[in-house]
N, CA and C atoms of all chains as a GROMACS GRO file, in nm:
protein
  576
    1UNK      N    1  -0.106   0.826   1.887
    1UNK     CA    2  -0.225   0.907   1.855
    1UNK      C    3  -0.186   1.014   1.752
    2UNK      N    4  -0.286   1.039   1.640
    2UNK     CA    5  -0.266   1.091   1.574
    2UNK      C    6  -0.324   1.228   1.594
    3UNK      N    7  -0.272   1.384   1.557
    3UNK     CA    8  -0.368   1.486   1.525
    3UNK      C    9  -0.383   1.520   1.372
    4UNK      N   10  -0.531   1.504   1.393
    4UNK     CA   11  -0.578   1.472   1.257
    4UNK      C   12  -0.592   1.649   1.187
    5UNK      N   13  -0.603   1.727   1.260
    5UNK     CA   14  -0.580   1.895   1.225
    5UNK      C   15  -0.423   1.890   1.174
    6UNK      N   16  -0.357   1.863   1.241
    6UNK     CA   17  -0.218   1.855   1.165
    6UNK      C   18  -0.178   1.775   1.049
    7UNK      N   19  -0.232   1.649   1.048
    7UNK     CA   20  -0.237   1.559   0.936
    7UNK      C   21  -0.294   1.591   0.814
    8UNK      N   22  -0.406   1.647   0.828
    8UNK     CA   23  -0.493   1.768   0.723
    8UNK      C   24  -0.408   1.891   0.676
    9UNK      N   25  -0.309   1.961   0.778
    9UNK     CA   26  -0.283   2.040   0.773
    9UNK      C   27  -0.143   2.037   0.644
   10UNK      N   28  -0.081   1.901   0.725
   10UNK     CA   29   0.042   1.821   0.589
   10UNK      C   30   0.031   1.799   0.456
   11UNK      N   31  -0.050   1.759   0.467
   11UNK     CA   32  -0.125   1.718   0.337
   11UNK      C   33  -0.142   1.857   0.272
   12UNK      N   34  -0.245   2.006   0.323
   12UNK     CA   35  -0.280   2.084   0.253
   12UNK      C   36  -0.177   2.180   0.249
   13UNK      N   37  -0.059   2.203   0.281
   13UNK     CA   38   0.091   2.226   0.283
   13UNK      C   39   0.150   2.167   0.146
   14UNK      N   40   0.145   2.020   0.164
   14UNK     CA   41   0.202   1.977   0.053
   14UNK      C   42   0.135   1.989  -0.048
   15UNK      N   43  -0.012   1.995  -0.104
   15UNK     CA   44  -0.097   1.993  -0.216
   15UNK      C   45  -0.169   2.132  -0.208
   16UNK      N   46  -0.094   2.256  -0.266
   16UNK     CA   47  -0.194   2.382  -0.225
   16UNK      C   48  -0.310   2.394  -0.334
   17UNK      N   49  -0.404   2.418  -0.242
   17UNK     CA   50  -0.542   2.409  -0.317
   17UNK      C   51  -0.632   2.274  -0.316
   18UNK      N   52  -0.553   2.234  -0.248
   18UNK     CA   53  -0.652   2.076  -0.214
   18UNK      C   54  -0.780   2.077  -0.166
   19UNK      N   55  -0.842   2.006  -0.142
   19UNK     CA   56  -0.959   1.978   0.010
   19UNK      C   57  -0.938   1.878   0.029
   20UNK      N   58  -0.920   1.850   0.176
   20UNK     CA   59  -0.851   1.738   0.277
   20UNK      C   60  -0.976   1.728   0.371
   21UNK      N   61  -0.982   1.584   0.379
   21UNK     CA   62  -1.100   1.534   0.497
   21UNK      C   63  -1.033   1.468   0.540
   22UNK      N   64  -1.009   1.399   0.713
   22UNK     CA   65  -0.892   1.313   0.812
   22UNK      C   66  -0.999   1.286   0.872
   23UNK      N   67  -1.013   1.124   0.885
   23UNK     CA   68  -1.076   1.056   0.986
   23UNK      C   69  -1.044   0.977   1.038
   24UNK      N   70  -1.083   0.961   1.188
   24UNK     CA   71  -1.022   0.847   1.230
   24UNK      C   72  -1.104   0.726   1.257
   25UNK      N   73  -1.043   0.620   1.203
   25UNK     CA   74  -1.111   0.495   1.166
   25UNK      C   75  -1.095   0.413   1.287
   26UNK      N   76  -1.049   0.430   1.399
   26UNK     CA   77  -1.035   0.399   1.530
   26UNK      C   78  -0.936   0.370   1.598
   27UNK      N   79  -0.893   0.388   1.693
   27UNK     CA   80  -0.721   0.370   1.813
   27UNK      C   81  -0.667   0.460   1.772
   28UNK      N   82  -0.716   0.591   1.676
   28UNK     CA   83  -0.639   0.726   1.661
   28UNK      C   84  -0.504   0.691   1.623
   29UNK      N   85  -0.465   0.604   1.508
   29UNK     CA   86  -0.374   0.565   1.424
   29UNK      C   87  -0.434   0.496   1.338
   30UNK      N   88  -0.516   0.408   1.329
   30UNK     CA   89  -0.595   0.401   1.202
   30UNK      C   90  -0.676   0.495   1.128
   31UNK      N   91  -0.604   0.598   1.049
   31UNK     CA   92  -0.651   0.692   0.978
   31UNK      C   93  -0.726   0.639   0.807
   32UNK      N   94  -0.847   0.794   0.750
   32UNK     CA   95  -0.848   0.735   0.634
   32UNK      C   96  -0.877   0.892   0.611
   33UNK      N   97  -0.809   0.919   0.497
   33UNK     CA   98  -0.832   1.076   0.437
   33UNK      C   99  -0.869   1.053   0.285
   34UNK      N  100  -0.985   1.160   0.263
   34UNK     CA  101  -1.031   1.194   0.129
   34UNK      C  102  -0.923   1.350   0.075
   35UNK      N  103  -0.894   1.306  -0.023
   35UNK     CA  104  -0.799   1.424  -0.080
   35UNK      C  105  -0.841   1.453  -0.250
   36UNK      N  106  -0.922   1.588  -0.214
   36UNK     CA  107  -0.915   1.623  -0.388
   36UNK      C  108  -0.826   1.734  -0.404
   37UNK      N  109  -0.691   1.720  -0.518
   37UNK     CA  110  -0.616   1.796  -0.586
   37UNK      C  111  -0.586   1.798  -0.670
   38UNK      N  112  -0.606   1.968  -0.730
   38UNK     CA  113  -0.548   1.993  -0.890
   38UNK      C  114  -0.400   1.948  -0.903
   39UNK      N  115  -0.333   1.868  -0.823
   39UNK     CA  116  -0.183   1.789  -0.847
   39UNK      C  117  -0.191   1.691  -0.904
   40UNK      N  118  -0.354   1.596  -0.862
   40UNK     CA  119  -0.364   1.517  -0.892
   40UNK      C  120  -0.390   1.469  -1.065
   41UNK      N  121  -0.441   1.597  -1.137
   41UNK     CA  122  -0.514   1.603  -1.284
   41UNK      C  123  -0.469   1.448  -1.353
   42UNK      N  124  -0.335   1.493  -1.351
   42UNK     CA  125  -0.332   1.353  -1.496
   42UNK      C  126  -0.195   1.260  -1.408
   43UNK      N  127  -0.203   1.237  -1.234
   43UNK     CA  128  -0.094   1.121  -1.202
   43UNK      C  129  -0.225   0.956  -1.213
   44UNK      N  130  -0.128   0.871  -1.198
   44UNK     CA  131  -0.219   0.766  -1.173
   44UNK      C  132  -0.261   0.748  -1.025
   45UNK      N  133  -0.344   0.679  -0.992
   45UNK     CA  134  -0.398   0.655  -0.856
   45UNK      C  135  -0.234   0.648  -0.748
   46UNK      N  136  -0.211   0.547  -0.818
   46UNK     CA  137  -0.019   0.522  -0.743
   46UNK      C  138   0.070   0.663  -0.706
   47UNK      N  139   0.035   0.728  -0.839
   47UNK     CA  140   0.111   0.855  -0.760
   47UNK      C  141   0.054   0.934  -0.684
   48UNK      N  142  -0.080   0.934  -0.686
   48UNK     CA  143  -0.154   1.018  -0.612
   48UNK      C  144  -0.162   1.015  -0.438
   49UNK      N  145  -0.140   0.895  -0.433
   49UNK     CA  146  -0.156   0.797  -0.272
   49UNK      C  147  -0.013   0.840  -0.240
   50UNK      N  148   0.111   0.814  -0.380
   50UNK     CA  149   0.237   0.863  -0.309
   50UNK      C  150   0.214   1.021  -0.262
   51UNK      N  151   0.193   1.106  -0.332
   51UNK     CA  152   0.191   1.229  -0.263
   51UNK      C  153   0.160   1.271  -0.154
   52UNK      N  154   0.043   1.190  -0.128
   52UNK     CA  155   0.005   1.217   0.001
   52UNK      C  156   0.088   1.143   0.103
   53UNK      N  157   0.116   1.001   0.079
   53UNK     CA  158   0.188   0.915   0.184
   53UNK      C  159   0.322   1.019   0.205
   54UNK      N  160   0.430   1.079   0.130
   54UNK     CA  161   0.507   1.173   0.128
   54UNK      C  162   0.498   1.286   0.222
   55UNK      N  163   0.380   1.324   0.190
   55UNK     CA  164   0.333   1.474   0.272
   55UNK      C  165   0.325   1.437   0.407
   56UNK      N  166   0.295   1.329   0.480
   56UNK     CA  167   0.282   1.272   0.625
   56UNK      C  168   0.406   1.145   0.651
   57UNK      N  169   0.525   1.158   0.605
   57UNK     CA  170   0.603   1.020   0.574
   57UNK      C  171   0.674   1.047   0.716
   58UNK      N  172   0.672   1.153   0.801
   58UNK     CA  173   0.722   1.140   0.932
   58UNK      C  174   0.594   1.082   0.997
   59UNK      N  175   0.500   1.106   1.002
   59UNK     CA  176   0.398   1.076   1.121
   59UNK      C  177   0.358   0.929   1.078
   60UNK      N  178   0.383   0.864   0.963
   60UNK     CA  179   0.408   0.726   0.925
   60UNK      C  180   0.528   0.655   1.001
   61UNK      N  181   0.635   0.741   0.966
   61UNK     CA  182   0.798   0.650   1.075
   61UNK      C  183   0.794   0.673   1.200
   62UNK      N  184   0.731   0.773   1.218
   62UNK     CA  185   0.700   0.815   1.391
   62UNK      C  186   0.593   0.750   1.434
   63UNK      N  187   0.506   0.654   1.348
   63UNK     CA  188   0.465   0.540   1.424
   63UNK      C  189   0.313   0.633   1.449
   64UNK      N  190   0.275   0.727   1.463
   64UNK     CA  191   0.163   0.798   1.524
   64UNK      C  192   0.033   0.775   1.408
   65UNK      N  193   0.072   0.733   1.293
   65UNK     CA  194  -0.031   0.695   1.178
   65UNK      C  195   0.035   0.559   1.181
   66UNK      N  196  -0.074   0.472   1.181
   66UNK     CA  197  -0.038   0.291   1.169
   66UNK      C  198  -0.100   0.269   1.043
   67UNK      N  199  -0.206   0.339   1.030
   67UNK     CA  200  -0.264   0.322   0.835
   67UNK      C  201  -0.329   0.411   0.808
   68UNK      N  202  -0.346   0.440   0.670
   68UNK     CA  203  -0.387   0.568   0.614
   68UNK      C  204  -0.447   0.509   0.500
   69UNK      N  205  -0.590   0.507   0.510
   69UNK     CA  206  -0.670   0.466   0.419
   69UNK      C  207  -0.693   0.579   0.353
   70UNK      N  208  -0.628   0.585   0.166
   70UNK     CA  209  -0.696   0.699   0.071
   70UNK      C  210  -0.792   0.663  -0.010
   71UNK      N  211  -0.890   0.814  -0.029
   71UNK     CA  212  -0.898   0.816  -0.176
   71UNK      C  213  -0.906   0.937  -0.200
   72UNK      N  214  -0.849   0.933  -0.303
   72UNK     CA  215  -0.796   1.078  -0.384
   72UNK      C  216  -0.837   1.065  -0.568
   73UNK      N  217  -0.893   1.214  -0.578
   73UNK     CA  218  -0.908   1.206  -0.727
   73UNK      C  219  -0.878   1.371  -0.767
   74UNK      N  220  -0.873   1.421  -0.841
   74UNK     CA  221  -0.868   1.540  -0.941
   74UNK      C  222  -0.987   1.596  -0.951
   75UNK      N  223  -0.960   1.752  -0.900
   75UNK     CA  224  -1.121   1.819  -0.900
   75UNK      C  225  -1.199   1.798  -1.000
   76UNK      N  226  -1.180   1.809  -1.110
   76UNK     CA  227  -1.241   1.761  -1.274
   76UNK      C  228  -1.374   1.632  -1.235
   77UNK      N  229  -1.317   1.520  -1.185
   77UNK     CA  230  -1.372   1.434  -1.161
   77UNK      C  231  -1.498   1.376  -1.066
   78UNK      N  232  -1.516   1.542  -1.011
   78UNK     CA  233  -1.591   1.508  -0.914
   78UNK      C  234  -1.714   1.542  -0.945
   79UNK      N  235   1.255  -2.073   0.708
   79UNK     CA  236   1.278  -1.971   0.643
   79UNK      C  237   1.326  -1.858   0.698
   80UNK      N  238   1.238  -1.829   0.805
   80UNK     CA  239   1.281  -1.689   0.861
   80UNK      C  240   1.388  -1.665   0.971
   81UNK      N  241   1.414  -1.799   1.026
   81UNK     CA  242   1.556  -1.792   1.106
   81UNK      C  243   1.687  -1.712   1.003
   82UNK      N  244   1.675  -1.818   0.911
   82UNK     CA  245   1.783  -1.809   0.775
   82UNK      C  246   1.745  -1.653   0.773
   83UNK      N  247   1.628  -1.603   0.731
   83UNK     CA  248   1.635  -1.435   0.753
   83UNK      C  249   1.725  -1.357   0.829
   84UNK      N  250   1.722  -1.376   0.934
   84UNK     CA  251   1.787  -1.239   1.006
   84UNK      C  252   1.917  -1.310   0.996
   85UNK      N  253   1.953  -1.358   0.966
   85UNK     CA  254   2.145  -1.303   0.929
   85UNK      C  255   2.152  -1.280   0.820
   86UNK      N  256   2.057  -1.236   0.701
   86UNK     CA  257   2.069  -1.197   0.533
   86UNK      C  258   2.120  -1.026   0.564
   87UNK      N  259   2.198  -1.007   0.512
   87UNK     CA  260   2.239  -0.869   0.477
   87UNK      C  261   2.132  -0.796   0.423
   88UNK      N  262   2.108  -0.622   0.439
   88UNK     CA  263   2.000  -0.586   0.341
   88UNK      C  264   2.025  -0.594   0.238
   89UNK      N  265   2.173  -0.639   0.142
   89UNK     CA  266   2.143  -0.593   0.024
   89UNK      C  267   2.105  -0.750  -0.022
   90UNK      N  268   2.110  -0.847   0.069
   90UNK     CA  269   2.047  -0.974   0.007
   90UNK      C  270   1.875  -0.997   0.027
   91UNK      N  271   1.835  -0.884   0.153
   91UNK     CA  272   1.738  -0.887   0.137
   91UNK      C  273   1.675  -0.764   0.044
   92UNK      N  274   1.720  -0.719   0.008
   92UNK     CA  275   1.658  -0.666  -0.121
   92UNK      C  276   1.728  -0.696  -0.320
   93UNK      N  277   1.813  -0.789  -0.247
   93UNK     CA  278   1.794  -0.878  -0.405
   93UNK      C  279   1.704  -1.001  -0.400
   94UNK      N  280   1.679  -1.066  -0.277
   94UNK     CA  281   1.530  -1.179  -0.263
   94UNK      C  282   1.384  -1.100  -0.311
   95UNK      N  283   1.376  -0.977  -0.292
   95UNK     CA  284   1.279  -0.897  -0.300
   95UNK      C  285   1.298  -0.860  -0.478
   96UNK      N  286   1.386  -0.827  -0.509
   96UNK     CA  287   1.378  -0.801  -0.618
   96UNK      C  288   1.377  -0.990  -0.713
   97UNK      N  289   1.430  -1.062  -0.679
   97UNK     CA  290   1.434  -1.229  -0.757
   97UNK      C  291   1.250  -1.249  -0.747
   98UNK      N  292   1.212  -1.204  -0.618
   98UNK     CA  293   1.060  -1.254  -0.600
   98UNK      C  294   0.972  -1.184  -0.699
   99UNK      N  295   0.995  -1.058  -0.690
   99UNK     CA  296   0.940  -0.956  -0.764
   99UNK      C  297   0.910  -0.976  -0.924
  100UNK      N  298   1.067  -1.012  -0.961
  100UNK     CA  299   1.086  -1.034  -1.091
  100UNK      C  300   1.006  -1.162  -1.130
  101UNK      N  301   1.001  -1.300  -1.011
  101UNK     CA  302   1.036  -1.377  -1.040
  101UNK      C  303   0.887  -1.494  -1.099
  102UNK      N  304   0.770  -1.381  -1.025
  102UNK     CA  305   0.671  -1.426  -1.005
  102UNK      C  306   0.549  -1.309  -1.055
  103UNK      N  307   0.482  -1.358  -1.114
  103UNK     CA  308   0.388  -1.256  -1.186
  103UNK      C  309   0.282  -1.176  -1.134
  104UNK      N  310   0.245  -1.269  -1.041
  104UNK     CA  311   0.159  -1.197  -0.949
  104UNK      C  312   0.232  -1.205  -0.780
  105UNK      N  313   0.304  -1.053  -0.721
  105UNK     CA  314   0.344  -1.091  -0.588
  105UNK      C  315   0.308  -1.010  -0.473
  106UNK      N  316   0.267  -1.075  -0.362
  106UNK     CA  317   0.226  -0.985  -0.229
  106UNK      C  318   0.262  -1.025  -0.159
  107UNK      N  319   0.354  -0.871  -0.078
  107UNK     CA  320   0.399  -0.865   0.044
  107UNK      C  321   0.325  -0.824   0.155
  108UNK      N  322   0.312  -0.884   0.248
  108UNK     CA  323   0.196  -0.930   0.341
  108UNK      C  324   0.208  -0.941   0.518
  109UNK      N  325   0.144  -0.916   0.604
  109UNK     CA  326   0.201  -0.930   0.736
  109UNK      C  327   0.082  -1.071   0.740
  110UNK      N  328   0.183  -1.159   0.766
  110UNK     CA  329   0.110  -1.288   0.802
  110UNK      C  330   0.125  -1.374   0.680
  111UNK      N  331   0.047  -1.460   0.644
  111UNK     CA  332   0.047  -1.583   0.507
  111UNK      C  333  -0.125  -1.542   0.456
  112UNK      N  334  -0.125  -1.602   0.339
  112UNK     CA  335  -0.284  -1.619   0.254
  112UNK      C  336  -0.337  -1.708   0.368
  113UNK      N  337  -0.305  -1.757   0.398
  113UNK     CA  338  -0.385  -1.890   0.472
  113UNK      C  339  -0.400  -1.842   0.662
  114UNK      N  340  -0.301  -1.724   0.723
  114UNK     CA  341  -0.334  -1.675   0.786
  114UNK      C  342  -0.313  -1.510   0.830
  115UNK      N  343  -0.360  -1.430   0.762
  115UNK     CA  344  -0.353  -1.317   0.796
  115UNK      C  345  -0.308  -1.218   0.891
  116UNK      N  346  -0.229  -1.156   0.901
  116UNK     CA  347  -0.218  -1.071   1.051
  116UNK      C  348  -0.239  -0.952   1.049
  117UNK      N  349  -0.341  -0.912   0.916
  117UNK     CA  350  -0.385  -0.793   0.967
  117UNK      C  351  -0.467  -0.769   0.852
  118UNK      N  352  -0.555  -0.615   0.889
  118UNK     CA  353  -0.710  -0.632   0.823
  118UNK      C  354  -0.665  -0.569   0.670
  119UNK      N  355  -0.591  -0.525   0.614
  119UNK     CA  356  -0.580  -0.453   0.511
  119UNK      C  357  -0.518  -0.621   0.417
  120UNK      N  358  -0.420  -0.632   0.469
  120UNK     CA  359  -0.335  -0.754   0.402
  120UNK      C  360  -0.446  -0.853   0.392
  121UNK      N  361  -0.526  -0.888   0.433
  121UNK     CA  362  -0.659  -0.984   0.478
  121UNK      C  363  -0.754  -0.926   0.339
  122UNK      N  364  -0.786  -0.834   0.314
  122UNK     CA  365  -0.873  -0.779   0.254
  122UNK      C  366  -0.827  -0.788   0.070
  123UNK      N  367  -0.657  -0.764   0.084
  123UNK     CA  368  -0.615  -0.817  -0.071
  123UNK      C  369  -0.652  -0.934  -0.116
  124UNK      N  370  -0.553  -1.032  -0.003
  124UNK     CA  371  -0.626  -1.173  -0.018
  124UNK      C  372  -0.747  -1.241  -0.050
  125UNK      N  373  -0.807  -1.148   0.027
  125UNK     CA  374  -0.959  -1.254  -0.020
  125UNK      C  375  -1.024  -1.182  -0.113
  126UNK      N  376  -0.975  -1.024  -0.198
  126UNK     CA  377  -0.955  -1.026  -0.321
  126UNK      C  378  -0.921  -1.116  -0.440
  127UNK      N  379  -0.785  -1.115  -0.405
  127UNK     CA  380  -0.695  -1.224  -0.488
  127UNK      C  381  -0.830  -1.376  -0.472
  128UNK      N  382  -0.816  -1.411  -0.371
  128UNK     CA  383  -0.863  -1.541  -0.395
  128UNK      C  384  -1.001  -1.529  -0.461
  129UNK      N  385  -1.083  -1.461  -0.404
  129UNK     CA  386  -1.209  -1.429  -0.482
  129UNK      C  387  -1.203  -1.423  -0.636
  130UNK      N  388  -1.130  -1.363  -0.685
  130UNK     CA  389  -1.089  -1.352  -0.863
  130UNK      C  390  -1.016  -1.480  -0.883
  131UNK      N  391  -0.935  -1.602  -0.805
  131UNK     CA  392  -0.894  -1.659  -0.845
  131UNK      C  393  -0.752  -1.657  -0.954
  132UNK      N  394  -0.670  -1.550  -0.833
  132UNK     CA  395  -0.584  -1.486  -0.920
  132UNK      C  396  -0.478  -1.663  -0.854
  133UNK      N  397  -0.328  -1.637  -0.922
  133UNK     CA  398  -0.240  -1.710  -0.880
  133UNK      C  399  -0.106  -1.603  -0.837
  134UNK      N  400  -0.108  -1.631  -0.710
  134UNK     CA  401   0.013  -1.524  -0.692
  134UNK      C  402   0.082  -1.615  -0.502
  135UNK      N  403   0.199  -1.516  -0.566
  135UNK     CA  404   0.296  -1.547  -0.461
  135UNK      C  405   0.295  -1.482  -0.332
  136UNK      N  406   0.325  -1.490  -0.216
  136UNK     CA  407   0.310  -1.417  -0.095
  136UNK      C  408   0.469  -1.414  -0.039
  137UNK      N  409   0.468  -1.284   0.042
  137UNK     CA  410   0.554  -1.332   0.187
  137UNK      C  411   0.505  -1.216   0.324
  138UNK      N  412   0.564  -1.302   0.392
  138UNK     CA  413   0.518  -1.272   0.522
  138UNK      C  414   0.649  -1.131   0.549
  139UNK      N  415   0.589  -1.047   0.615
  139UNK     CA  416   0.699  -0.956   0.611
  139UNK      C  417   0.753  -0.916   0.773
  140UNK      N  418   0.677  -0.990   0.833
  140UNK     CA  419   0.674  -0.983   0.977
  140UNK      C  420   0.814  -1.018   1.022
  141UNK      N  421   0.887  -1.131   0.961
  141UNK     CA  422   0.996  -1.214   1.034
  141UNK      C  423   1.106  -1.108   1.080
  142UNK      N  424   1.125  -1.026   0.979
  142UNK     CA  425   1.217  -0.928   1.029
  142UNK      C  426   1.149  -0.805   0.937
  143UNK      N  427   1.185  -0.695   1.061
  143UNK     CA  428   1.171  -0.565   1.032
  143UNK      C  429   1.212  -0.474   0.938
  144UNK      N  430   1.318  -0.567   0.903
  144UNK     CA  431   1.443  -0.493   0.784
  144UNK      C  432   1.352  -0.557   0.646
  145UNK      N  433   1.280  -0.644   0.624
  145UNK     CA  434   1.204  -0.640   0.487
  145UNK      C  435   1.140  -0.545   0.474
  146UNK      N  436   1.036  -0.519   0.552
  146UNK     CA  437   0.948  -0.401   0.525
  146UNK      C  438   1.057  -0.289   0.441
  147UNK      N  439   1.145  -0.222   0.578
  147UNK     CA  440   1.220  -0.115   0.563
  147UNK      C  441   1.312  -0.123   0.419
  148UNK      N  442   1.355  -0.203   0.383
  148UNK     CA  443   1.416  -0.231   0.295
  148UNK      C  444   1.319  -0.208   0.111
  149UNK      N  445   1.200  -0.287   0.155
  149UNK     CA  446   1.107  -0.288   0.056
  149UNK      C  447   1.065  -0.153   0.027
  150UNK      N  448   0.991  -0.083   0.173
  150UNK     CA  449   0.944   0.060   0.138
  150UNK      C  450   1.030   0.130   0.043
  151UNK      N  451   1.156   0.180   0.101
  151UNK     CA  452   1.237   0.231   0.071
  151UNK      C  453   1.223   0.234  -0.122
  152UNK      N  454   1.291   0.077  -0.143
  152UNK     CA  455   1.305   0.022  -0.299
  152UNK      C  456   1.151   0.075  -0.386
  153UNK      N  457   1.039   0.042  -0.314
  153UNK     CA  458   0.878   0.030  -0.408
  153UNK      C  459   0.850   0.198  -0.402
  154UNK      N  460   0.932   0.275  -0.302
  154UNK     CA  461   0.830   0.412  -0.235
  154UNK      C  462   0.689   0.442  -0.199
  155UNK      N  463   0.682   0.300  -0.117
  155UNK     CA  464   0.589   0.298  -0.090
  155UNK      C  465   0.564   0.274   0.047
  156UNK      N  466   0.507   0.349   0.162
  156UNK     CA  467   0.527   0.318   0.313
  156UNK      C  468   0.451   0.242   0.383
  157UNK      N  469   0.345   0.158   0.336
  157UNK     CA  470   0.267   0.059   0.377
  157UNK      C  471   0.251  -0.049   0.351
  158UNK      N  472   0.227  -0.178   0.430
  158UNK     CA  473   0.202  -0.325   0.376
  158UNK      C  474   0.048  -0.312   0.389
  159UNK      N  475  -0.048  -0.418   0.289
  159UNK     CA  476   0.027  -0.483   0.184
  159UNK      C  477   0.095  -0.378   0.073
  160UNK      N  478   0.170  -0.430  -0.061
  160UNK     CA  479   0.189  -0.417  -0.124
  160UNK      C  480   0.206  -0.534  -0.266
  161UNK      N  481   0.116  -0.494  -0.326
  161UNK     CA  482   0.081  -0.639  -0.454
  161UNK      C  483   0.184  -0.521  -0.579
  162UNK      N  484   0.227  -0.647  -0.621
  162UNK     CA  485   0.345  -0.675  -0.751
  162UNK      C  486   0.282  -0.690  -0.857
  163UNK      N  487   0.252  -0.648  -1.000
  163UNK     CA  488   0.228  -0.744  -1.078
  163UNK      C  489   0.307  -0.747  -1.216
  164UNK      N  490   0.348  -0.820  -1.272
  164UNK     CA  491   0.437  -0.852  -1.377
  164UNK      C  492   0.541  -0.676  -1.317
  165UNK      N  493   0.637  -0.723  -1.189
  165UNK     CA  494   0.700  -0.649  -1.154
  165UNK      C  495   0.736  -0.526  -1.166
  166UNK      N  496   0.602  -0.441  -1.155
  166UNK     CA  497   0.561  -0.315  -1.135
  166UNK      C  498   0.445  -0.308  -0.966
  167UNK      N  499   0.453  -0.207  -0.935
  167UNK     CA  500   0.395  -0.201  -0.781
  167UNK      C  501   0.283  -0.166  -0.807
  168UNK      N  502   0.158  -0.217  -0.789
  168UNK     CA  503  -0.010  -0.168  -0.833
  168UNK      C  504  -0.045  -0.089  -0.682
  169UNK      N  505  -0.015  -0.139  -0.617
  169UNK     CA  506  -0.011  -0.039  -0.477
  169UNK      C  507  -0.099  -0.152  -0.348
  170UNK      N  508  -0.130  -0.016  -0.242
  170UNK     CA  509  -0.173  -0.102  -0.122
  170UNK      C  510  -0.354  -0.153  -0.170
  171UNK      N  511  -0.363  -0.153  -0.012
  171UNK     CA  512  -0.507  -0.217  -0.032
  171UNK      C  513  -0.604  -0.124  -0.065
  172UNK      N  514  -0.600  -0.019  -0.074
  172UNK     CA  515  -0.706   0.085  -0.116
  172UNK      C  516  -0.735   0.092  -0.233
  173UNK      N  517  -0.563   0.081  -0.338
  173UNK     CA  518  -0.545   0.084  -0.486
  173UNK      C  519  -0.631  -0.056  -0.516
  174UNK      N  520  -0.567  -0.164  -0.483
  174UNK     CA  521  -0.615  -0.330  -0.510
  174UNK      C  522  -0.788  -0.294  -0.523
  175UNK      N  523  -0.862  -0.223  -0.355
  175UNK     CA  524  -0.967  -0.230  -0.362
  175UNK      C  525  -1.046  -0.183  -0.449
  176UNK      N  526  -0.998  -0.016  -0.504
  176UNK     CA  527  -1.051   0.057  -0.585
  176UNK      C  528  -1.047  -0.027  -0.723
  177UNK      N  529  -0.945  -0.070  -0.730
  177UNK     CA  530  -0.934  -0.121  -0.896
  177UNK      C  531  -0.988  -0.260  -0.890
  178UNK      N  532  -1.008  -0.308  -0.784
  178UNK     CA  533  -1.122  -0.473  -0.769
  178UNK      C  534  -1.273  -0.427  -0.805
  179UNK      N  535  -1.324  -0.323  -0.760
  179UNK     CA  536  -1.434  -0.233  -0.750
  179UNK      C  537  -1.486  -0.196  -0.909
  180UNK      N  538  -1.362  -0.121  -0.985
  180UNK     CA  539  -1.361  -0.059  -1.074
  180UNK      C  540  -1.344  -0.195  -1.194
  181UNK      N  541  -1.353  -0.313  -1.147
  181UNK     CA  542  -1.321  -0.459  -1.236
  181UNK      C  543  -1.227  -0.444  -1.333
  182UNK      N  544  -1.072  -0.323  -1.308
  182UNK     CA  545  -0.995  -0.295  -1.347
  182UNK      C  546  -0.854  -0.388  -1.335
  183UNK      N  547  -0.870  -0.491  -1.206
  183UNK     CA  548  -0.827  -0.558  -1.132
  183UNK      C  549  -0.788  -0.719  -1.189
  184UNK      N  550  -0.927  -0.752  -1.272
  184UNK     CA  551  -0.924  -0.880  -1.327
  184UNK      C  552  -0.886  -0.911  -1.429
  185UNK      N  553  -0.911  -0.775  -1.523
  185UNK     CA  554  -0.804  -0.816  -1.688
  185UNK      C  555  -0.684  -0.801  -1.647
  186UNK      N  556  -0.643  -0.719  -1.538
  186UNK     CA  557  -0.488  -0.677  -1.502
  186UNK      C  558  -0.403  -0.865  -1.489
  187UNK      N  559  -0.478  -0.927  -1.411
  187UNK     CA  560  -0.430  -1.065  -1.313
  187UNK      C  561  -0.500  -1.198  -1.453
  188UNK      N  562  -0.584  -1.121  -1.522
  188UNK     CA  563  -0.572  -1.180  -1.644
  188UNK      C  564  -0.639  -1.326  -1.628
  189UNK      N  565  -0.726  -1.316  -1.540
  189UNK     CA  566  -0.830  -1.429  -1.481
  189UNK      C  567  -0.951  -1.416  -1.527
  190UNK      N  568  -1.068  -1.507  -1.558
  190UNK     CA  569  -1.196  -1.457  -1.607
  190UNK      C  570  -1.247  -1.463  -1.494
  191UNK      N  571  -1.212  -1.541  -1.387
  191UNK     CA  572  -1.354  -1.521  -1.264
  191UNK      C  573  -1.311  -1.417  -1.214
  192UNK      N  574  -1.483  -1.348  -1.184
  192UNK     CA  575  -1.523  -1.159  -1.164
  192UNK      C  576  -1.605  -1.179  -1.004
   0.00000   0.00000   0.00000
């Protein structure tokens, strides 16, 4: 089981100035988070998903996130 | 195949990973086969891929645990699937989906059916 306040919380730790949305897509390890960050401005989608997969890469090996559905874009874009 | 797996050393299983990679233009690493799936994300590339009528290679990553781990590690990337193409990492199924979506997907795999 995942806590999705903490998972939000990783993420907005690692990306300051973000906005982070964590949902759970069901069995509370199938996660899917919306992430907009000015980190993101000019990476490609690939790096963008890495950053975040990074920012939670324990609660990924610790098994407590089984998938993490993103999407992430650059405030600009929205 | 996958008996022969688990006595491969990692660094042979990550030179098979890298021969596959290199070796094949379009490649996905997968829990299960195209023909049977073992899970909903890996399921969802596929019938991408097949829908566009791409040609690409698969493997099952299930047989042993040490592919995954081995692969993540090499791609930096912590989730299956993971699609290859002309041996660069396009990413998981979210990337595949977004860029199937965005019909960014089909000049990439270089197929006309949309």
């Amino acid at each position: 089981m995942a806590d999705l306040a903490e998972i939000t919380k990783l993420i907005e730790d690692a990306l300051p100035g973000a906005t982070v949305e964590v949902v759970d897509q069901g069995g509370g390890d199938h996660l899917a988070a919306t992430v907009i960050a000015p980190q993101f401005a000019d990476a490609s989608r690939l790096e963008q998903h890495r950053m975040v997969y990074s920012a939670v890469q324990a609660r990924l090996d610790g098994g407590e996130i089984h998938a993490l559905a993103l999407k992430t874009r650059a405030p600009e874009d929205v | 195949m996958s008996s022969e797996l688990l006595t491969m050393t990692e660094e042979e299983i990550l030179d098979q990973i890298k021969n596959e990679v290199d070796g094949n233009r379009v490649f996905l690493y997968m829990k299960g086969t195209p023909e049977a799936p073992m899970c909903g994300f890996s399921n969802q590339v596929v019938q991408i891929l097949n829908h566009i009528g791409a040609e690409y290679g698969a493997r099952d990553i299930l047989p042993d645990p040490r592919i995954r781990q081995v692969l993540s590690s090499w791609s930096d990337w912590p989730t299956i699937p993971q699609l290859f193409v002309d041996g660069k990492l396009v990413g998981g199924c979210d990337i595949v989906t977004e860029m199937f979506q965005a019909e960014e997907l089909q000049p990439l795999l270089g197929s006309e059916a949309s």
